[in-house]
N, C-alpha and C positions, 0 to 999 in steps of 0.2 A: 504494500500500500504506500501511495505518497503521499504527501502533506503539501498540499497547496492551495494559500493563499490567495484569495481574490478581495479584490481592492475596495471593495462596495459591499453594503449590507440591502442592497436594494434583489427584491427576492427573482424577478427576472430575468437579471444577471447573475445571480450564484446559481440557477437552473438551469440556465442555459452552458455555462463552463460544468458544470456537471455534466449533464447530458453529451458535452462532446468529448469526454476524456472517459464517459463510460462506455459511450459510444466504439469509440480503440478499444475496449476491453483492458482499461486502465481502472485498477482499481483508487479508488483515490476517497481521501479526508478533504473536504473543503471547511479552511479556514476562513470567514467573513470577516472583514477589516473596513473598519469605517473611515476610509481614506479621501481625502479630500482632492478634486482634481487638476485645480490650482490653475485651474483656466474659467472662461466667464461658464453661467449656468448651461449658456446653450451656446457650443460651438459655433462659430459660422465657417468655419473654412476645415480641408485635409489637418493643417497645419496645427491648427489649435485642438483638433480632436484628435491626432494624435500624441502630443505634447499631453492632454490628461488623459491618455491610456497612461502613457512613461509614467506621470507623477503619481500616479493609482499603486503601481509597483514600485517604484521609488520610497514610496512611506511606506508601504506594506513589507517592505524588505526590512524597514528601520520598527519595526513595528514587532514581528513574529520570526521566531523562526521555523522557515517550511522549504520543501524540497525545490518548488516552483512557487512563481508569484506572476498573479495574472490581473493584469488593468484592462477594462474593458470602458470604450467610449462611445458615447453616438451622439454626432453631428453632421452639420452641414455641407455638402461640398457642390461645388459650382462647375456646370457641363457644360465647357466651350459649346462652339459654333450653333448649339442649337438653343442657345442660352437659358436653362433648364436648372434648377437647384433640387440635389436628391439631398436624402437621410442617409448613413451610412456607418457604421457600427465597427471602430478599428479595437482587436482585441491585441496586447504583447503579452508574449510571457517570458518571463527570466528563470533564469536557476541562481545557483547561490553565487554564483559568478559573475554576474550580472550579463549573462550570456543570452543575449535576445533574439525572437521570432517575430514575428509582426503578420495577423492576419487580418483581411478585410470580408463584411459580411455583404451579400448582395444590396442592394440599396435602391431608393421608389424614389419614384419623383414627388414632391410636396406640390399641394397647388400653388399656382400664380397667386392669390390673393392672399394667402397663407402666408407664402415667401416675403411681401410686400412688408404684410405686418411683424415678421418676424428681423426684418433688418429697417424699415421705418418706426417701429413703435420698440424695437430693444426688449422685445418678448421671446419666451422661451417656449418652446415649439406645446409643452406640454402644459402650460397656463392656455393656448387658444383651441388647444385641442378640450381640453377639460370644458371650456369656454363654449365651444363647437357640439360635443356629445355629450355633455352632462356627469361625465364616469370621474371621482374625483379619482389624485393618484391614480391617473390611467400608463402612466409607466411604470409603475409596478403591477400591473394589471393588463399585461399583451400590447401594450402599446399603441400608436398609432397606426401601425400596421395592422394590427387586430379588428380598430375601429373600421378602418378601409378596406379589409376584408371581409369583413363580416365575421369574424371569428375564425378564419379561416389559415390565419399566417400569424403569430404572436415574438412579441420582441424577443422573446428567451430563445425563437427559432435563428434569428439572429443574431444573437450573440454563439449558440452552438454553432453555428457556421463560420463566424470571425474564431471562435478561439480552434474549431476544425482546422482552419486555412495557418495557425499560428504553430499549432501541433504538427502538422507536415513537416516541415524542415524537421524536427527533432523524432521523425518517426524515417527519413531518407535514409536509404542504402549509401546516400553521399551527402550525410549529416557535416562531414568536414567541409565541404566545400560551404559550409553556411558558417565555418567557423563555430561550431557547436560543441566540440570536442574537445 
């Protein structure tokens, strides 16, 4: 069994890194860490939602000690040419080394008028949404995807796909070439 750390007590995210690492047939302890992301509430760009994955493991490494330590974010990123704004959920994981993975989970497009108020009014995707469907704490509760599905796709499914996509390099027949070793 391993002992790893995830950087958030928010329950979508600790299900979701569970599910992908049992997924592998990785037996595992998940530690919740109430780690702060050290960027604004709602990402708006790659840049920044990956910087509070890092800081998610970064404190959670000064925090516990465990085999892995996983920071999971979701924000904003902006789609050249067809000028488009998706959601997108970057997960890292370290070892004790601080020997890093980096996965990305698939990602939606937000509406246009969504988008408008979330970078003209300095709103967090999860206050308009809440605002929008009534469901309070609706990211800890399947998220916006769940809402726009119908029930049908929930956050914790991507976050199991970002820390999937994280977990690869460290499950490669050519784990060294990622520098893993």
């Amino acid at each position: 069994m391993i002992r790893v750390a995830v950087g958030s007590k928010n329950p979508s995210k600790i299900e979701g890194v569970r599910r992908a690492y049992e997924y592998l047939g990785i037996d595992v302890e998940i530690i919740p860490i109430e780690a702060r992301s050290g960027v604004s509430r709602q990402p708006k760009s790659i840049e920044e939602t990956v910087k509070g994955a890092l800081n998610r493991v970064l404190y959670s490494r000064n925090v516990v000690d465990a085999d892995e330590y996983v920071g999971v974010e979701s924000g904003l990123m902006y789609i050249p040419y067809v000028d488009r704004v998706v959601d997108v959920t970057v997960a890292i994981i370290a070892d004790r080394n601080l020997r890093i993975s980096i996965g990305l989970s698939p990602a939606f497009e937000i509406p246009p008028d969504i988008v408008r108020r979330l970078y003209g009014e300095d709103l967090e995707l999860e206050d308009i949404v809440v605002e929008i469907s009534g469901i309070e704490n609706i990211g800890e509760k399947g998220g916006f995807i769940s809402y726009l599905t119908g029930g049908k796709y929930e956050r914790s499914e991507l976050v199991r796909q970002a820390v999937l996509m994280a977990l690869t390099p460290r499950l490669s027949p050519i784990k060294r070439m990622y520098r893993l070793e």
